[in-house]
C-alpha positions as CSV (number, residue, x, y, z in Angstrom):
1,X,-19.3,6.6,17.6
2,X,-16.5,8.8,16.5
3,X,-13.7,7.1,14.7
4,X,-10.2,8.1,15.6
5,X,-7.8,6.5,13.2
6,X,-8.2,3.2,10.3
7,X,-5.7,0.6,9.6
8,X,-5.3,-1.4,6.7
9,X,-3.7,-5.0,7.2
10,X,-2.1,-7.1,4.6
11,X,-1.6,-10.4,5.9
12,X,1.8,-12.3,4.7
13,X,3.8,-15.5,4.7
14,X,7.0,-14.5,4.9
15,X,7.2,-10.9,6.7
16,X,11.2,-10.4,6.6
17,X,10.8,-10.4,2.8
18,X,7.3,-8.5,2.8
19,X,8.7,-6.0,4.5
20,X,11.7,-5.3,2.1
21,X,8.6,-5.0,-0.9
22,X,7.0,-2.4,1.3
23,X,10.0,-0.6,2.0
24,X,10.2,-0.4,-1.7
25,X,7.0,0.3,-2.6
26,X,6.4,3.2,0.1
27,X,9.9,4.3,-0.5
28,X,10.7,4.4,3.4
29,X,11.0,2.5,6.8
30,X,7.9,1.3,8.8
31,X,6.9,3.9,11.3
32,X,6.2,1.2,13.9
33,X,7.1,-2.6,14.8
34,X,4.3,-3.2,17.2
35,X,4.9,-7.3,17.4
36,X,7.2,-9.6,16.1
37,X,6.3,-10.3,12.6
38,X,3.9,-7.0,12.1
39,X,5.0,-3.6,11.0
40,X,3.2,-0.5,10.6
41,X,3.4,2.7,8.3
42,X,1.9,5.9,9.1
43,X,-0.4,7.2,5.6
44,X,-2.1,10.4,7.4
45,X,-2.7,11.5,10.4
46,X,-5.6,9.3,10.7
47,X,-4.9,6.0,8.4
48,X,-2.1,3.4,8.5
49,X,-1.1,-0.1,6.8
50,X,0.1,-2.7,8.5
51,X,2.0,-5.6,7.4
52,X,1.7,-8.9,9.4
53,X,2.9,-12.6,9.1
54,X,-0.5,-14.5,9.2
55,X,0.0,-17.2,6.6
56,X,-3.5,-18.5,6.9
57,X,-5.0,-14.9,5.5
58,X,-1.9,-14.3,3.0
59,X,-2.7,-12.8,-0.1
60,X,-6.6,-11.7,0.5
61,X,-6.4,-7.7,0.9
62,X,-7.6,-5.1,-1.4
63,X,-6.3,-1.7,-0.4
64,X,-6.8,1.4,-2.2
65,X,-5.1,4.1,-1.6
66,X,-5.6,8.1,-3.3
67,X,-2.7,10.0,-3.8
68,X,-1.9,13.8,-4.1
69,X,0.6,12.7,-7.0
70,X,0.1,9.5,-8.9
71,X,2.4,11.0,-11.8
72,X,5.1,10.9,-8.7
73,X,4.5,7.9,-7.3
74,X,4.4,6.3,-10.8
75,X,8.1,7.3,-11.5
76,X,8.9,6.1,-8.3
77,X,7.6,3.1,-8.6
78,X,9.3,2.4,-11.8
79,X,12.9,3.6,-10.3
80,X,12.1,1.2,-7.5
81,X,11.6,-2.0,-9.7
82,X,7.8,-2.3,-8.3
83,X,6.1,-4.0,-11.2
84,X,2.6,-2.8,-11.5
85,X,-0.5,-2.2,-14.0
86,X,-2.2,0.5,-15.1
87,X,-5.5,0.6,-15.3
88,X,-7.7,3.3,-17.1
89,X,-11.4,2.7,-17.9
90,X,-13.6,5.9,-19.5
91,X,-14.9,7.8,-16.9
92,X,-12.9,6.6,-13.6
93,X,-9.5,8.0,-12.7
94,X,-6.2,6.1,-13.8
95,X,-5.5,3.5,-11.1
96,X,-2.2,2.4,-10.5
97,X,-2.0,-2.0,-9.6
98,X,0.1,-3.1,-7.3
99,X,0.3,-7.0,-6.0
100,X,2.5,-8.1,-3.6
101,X,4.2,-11.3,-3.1
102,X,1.6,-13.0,-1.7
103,X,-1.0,-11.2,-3.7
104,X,-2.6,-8.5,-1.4
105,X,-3.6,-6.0,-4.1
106,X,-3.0,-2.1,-3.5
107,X,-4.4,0.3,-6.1
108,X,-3.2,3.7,-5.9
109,X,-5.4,6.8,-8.1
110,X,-5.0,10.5,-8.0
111,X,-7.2,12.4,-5.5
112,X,-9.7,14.3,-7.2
113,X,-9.3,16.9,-4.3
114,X,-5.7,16.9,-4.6
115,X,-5.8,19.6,-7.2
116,X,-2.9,18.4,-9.5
């Protein structure tokens, strides 16, 4: 089995105003708008989050997400208004907290591999 592409779904109540968070937090548009109620943004080449209406599951993901630039993303963050915690604990990377409206957690940390 060879896998292709992942996706990451964070499952929402209200999508119209989930999706002006993301747009905020990501700093851009969704890529995609595969459904009614269900957006998608394009990470990599091979990894994506999506956001759907699905008020049953709202408020249950964890995603983590490693970044070439967490100093970057931090700032951005802040000029956005995207109200987050830090979180450092000896001997793991700084992670950046992020929960949503509904509270799906993101956590965002510097890629090791990254080199910055």
């Amino acid at each position: 089995m060879t896998i292709t592409h992942a996706f990451a779904g964070l499952p929402v109540v209200d999508y119209d105003a989930a999706y002006q968070w993301y747009v905020r937090l990501l700093g851009r548009d969704a890529d995609m708008f595969p459904h009614d109620g269900e957006c998608v943004w394009r990470l990599t080449s091979t990894s994506s989050i999506y956001v759907v209406q699905d008020p049953q599951r709202a408020g249950k993901s964890l995603v983590t997400l490693a970044l070439d630039d967490l100093d970057a993303h931090e700032q951005r963050m802040h000029a956005a208004g995207v109200v987050f915690a830090v979180e450092q604990s000896q001997g793991a990377p700084r992670r950046l907290i992020v929960t949503d409206t509904d509270g799906n957690e993101l956590a965002f940390f510097q890629d090791p591999a990254a080199g910055h």
